[in-house]
Backbone and ligand atoms as CSV (ligand in chain L), in Angstrom:
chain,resi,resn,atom,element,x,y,z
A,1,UNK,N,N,33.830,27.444,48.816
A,1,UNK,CA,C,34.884,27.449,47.794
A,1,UNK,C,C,36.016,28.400,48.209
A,2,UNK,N,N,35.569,29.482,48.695
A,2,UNK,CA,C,36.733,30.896,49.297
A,2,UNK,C,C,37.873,30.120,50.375
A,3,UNK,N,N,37.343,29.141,50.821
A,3,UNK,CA,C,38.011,28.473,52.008
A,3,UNK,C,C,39.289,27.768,51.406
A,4,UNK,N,N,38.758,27.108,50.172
A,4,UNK,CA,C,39.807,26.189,49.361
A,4,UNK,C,C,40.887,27.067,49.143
A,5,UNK,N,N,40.453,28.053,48.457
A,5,UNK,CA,C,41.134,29.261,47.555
A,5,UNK,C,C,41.973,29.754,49.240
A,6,UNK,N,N,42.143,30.071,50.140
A,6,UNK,CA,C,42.123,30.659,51.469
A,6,UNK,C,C,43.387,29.580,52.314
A,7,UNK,N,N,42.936,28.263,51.615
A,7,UNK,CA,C,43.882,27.582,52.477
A,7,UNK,C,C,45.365,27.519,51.563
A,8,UNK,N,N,45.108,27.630,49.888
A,8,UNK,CA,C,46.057,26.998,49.142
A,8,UNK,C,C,46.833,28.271,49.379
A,9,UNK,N,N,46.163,29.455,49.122
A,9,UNK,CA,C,47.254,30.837,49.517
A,9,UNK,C,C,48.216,30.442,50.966
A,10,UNK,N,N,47.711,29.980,51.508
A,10,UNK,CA,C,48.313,30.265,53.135
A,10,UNK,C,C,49.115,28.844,52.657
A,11,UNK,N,N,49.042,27.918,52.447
A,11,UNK,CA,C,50.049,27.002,51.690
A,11,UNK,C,C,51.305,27.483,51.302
A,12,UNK,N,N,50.950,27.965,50.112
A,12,UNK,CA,C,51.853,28.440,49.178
A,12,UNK,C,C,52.776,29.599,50.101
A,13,UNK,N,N,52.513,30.267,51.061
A,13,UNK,CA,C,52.915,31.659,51.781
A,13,UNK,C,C,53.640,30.368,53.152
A,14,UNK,N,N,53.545,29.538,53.235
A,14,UNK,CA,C,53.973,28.680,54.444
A,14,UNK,C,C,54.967,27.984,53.997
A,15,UNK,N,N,54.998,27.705,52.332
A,15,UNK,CA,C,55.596,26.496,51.747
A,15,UNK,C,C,56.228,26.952,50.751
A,16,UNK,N,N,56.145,28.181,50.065
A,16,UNK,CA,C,56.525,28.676,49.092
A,16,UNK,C,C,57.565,27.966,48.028
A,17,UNK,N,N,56.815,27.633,47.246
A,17,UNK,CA,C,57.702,26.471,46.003
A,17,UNK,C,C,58.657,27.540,44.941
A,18,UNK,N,N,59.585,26.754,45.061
A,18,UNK,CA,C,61.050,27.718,44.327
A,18,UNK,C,C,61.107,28.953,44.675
A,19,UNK,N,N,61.374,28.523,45.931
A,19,UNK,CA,C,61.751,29.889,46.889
A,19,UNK,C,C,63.303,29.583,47.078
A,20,UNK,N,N,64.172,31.268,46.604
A,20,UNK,CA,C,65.259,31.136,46.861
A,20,UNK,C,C,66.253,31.873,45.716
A,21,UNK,N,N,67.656,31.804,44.976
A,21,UNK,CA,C,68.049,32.677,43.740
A,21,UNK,C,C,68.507,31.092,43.324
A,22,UNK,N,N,69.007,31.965,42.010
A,22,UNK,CA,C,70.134,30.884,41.231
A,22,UNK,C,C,71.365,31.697,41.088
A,23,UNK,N,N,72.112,30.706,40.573
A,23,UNK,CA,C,73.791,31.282,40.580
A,23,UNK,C,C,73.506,31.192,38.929
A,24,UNK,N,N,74.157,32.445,38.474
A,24,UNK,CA,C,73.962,33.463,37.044
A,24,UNK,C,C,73.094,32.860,36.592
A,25,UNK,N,N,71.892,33.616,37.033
A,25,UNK,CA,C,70.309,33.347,36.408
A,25,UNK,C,C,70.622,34.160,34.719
A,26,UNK,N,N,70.057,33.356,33.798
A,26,UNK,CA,C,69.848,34.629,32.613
A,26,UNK,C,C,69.301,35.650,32.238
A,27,UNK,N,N,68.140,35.542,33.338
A,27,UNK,CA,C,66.949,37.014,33.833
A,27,UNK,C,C,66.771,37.119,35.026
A,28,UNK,N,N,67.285,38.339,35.570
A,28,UNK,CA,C,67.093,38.596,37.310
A,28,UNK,C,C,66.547,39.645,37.216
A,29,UNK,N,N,65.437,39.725,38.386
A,29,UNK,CA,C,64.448,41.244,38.246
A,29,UNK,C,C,64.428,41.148,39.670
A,30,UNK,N,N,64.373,42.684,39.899
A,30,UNK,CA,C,63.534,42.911,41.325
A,30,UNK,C,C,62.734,44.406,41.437
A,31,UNK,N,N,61.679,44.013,42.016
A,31,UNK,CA,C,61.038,45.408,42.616
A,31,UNK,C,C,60.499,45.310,43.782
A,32,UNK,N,N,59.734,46.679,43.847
A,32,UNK,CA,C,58.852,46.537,45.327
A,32,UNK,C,C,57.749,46.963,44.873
A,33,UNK,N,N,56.786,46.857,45.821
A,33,UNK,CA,C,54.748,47.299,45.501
A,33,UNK,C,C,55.600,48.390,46.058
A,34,UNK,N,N,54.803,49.584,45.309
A,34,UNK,CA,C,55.310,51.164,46.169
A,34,UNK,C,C,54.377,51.338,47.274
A,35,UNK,N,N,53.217,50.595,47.449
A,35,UNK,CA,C,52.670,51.031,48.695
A,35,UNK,C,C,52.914,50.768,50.075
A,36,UNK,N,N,53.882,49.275,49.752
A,36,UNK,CA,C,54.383,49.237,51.508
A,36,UNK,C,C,55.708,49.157,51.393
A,37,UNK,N,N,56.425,48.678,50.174
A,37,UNK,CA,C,57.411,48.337,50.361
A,37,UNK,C,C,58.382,47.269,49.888
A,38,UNK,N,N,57.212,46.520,49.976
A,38,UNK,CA,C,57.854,44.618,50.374
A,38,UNK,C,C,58.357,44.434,48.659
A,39,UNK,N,N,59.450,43.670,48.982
A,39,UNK,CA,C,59.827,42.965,47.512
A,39,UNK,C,C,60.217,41.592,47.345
A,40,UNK,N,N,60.226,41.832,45.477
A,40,UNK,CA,C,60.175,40.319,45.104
A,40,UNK,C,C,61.035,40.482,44.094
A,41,UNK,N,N,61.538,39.556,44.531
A,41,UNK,CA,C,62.921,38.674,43.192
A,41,UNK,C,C,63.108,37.620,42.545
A,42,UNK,N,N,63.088,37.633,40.828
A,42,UNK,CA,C,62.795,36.735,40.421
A,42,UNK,C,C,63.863,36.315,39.663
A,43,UNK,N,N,64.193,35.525,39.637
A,43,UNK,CA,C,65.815,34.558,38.732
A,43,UNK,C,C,65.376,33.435,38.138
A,44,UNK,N,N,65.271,33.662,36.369
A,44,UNK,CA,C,64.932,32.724,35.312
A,44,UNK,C,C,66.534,32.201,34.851
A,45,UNK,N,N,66.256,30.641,34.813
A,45,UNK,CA,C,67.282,29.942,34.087
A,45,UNK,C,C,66.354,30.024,32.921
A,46,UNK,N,N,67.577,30.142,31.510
A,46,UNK,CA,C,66.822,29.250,30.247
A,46,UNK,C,C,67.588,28.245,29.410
A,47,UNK,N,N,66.557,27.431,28.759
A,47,UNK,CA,C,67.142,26.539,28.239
A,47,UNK,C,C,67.027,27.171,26.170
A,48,UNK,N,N,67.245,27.266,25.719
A,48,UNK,CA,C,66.790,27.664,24.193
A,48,UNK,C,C,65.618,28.998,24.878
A,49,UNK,N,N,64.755,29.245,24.537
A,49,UNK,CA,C,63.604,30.336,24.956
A,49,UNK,C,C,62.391,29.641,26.002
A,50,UNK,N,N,63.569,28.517,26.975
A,50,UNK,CA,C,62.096,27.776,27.627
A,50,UNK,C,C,62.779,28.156,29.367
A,51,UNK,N,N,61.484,28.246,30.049
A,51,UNK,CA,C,62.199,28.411,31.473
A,51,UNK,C,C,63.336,26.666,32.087
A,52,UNK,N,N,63.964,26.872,32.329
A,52,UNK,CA,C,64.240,25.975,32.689
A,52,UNK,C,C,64.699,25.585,34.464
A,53,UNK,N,N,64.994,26.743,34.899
A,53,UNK,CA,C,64.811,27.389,36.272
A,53,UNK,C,C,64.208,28.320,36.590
A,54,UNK,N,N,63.712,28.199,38.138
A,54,UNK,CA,C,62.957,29.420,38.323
A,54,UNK,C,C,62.734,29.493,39.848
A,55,UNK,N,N,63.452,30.582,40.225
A,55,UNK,CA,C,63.188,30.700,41.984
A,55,UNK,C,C,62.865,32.147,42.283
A,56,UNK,N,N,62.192,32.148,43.292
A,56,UNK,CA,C,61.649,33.774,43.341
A,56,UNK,C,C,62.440,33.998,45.008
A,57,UNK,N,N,62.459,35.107,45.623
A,57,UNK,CA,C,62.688,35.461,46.727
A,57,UNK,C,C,62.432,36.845,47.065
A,58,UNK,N,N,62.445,37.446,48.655
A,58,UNK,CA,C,61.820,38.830,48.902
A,58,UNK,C,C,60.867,38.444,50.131
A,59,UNK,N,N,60.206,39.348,50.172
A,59,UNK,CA,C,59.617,39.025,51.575
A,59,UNK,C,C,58.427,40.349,51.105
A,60,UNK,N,N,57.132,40.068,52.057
A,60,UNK,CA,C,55.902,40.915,51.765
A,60,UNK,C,C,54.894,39.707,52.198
A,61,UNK,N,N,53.315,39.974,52.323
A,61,UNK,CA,C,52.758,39.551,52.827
A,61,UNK,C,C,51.867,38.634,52.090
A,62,UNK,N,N,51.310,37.499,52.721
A,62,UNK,CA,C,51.375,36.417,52.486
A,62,UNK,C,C,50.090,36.673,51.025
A,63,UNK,N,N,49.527,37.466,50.225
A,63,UNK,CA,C,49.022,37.624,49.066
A,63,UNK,C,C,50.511,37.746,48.104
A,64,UNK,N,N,51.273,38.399,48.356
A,64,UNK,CA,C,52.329,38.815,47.185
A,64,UNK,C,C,53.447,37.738,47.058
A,65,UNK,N,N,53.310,36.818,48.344
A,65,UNK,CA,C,53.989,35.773,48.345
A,65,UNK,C,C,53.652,34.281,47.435
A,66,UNK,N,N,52.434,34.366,48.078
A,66,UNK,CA,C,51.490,33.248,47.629
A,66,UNK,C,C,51.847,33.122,46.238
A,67,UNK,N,N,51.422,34.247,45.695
A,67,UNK,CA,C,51.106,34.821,44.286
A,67,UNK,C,C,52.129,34.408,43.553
A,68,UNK,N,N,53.227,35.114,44.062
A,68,UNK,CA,C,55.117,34.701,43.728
A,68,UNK,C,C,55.631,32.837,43.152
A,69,UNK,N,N,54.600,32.376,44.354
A,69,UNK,CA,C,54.735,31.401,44.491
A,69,UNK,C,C,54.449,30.416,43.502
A,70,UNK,N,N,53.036,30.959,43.492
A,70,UNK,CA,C,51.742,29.783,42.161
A,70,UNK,C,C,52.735,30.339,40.516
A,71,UNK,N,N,53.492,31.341,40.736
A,71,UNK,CA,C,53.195,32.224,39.904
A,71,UNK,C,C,54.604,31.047,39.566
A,72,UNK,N,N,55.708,30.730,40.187
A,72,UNK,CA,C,56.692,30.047,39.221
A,72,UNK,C,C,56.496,28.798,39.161
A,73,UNK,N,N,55.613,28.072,39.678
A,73,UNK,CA,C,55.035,26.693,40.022
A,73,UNK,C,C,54.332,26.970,37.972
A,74,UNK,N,N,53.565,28.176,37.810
A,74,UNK,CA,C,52.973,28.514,36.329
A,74,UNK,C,C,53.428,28.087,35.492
A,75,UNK,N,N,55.098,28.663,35.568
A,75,UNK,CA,C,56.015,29.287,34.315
A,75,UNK,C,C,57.080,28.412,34.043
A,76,UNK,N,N,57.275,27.383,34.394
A,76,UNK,CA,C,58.406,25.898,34.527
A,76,UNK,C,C,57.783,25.359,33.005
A,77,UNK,N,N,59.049,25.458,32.379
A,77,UNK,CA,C,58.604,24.524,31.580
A,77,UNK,C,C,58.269,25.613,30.287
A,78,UNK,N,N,57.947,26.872,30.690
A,78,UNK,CA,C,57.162,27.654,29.352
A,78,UNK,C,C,58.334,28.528,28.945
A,79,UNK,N,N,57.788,29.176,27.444
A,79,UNK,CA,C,58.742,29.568,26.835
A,79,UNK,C,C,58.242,31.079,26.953
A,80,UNK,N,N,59.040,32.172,26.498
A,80,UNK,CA,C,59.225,33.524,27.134
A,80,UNK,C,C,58.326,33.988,26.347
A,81,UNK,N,N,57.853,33.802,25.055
A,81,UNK,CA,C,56.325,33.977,24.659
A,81,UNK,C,C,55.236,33.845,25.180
A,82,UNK,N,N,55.252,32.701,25.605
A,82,UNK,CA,C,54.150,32.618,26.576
A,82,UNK,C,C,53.985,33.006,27.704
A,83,UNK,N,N,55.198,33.333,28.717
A,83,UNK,CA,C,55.193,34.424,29.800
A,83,UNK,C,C,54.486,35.320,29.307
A,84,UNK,N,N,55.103,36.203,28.003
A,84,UNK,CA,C,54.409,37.179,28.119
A,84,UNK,C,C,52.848,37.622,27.641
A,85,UNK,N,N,52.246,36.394,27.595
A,85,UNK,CA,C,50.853,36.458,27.788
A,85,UNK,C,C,50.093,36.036,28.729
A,86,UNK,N,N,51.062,35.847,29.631
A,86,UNK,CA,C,50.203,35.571,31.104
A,86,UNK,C,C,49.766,37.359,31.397
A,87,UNK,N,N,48.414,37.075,32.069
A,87,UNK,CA,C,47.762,38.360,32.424
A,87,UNK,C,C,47.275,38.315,33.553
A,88,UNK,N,N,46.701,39.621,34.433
A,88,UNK,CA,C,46.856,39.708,35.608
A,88,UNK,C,C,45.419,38.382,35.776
A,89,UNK,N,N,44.286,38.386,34.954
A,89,UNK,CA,C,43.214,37.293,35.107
A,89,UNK,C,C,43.573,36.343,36.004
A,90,UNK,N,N,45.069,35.523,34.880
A,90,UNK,CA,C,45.383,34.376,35.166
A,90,UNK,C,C,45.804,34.038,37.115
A,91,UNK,N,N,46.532,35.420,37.486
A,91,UNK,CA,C,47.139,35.783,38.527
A,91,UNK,C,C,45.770,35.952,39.825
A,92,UNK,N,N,44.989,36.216,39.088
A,92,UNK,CA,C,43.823,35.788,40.165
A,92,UNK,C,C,42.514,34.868,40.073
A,93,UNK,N,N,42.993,34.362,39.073
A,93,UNK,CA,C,42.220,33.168,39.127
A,93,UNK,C,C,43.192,32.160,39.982
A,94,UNK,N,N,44.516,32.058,39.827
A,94,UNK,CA,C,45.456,31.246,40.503
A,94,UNK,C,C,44.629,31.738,42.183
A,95,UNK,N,N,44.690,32.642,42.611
A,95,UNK,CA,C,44.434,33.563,43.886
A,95,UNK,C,C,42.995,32.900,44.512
A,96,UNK,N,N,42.093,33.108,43.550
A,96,UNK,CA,C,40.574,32.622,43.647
A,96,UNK,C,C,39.823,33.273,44.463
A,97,UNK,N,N,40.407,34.573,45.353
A,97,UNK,CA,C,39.425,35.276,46.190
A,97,UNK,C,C,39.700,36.526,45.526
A,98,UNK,N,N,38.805,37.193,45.780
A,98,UNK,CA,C,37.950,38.618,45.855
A,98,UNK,C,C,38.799,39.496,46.608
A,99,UNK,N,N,39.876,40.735,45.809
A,99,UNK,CA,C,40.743,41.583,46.583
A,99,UNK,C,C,40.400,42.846,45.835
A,100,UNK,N,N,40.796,43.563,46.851
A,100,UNK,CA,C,40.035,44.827,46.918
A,100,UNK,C,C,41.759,45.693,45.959
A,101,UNK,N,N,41.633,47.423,45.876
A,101,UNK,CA,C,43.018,47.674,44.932
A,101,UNK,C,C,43.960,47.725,45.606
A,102,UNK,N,N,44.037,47.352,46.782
A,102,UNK,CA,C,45.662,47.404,47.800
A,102,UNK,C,C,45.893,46.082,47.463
A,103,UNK,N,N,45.518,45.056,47.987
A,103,UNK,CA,C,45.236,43.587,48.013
A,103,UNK,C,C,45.824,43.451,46.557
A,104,UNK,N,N,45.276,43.992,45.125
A,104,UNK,CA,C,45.680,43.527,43.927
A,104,UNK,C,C,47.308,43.972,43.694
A,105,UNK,N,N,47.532,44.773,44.055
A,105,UNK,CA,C,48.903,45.523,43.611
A,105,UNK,C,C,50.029,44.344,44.326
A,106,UNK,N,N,49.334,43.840,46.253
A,106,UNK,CA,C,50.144,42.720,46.139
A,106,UNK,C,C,50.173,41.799,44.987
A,107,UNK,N,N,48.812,41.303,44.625
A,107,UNK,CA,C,49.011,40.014,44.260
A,107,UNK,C,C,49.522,40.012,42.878
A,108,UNK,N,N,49.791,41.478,42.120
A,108,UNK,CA,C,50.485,41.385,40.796
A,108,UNK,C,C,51.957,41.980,40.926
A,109,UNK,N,N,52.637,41.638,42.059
A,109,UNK,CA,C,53.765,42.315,42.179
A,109,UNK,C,C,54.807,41.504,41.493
A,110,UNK,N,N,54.315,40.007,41.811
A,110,UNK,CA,C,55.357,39.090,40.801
A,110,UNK,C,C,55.428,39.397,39.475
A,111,UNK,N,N,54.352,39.224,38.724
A,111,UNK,CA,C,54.058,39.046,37.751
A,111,UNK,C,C,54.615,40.644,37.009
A,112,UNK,N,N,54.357,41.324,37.275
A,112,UNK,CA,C,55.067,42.701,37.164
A,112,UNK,C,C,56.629,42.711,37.336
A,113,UNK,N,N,57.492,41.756,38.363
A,113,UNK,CA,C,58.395,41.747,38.176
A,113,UNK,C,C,58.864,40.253,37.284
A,114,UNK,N,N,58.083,39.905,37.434
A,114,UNK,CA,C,58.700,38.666,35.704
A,114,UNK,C,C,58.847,39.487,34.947
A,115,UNK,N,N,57.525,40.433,34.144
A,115,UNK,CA,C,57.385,40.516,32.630
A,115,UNK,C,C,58.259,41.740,32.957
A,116,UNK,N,N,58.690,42.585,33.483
A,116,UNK,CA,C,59.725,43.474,33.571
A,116,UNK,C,C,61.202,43.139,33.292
A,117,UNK,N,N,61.765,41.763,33.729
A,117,UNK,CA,C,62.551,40.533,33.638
A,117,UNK,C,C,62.262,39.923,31.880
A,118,UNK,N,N,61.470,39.544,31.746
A,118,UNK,CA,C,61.012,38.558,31.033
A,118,UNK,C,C,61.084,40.167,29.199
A,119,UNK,N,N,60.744,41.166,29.406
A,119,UNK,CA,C,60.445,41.972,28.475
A,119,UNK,C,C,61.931,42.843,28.707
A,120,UNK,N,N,62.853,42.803,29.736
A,120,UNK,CA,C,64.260,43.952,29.602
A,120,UNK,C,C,63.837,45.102,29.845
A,121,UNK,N,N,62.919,44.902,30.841
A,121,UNK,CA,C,62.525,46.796,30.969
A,121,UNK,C,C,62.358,46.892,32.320
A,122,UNK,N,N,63.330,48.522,32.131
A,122,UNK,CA,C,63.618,48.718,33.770
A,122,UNK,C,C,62.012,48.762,34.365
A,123,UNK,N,N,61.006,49.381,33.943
A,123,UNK,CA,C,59.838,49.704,34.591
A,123,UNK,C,C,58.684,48.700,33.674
A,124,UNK,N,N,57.759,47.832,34.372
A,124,UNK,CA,C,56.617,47.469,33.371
A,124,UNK,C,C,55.600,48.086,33.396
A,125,UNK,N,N,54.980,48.852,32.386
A,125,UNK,CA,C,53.763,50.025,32.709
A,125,UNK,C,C,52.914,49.367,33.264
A,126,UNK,N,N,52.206,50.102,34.402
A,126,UNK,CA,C,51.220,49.685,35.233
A,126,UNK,C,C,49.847,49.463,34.661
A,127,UNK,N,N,48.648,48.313,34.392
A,127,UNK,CA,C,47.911,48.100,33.886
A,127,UNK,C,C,47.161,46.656,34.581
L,1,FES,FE1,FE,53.323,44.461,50.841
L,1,FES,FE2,FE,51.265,42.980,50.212
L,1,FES,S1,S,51.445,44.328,51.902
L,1,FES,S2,S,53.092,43.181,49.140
């Protein structure tokens, strides 16, 4: 099963879906994982309170990418309520393997910079 989970990451990090910005997104966020560096940028179109665009960009390694990736492939279509009950679970169940606490900080770097985006706050408390 780890293999499945193993190939769709390296997919998603090869192929990365809505990769790229928008021109005057209505929510633009960016940060970095403080442990190496790497960042991610996220630019929400909306339509009424529903995503209606969504492209991420940044660079970091192929967990924080992946992640980036599944993560706006998620959120198409949903409304900013429901962003903000996506939880880190969801973010590794999308993932499906077993990461240790370096490994996690990639793989919630998106999602940390949505709901930072998604909530108007310069910092999202770490949790
Ligand atoms: Fe930088 Fe994973 S090593 S985000």
């Amino acid at each position: 099963m780890d293999d499945f989970y193993r190939e769709n990451i390296l997919d998603h990090y090869k192929n990365p879906r809505n990769f790229g910005t928008l021109e005057h997104p209505d929510i633009s966020y960016q940060d970095s994982n403080p442990l190496c560096g790497d960042e991610i940028r996220i630019d929400l179109k909306l339509e009424g309170d529903k995503v209606a665009a969504v492209r991420f960009s940044g660079h970091g390694c192929a967990i924080s990418q992946a992640s980036a990736s599944m993560l706006t492939e998620m959120i198409e279509g949903k409304t900013l309520e429901e962003i903000k009950q996506i939880g880190k679970e969801d973010i590794l169940e999308n993932l499906g393997i077993p990461l240790g606490p370096v490994r996690l900080k990639c793989a919630l770097l998106a999602l940390k910079v949505l709901k930072a985006g998604v909530y108007g706050l310069k910092e999202w408390p770490e949790g």
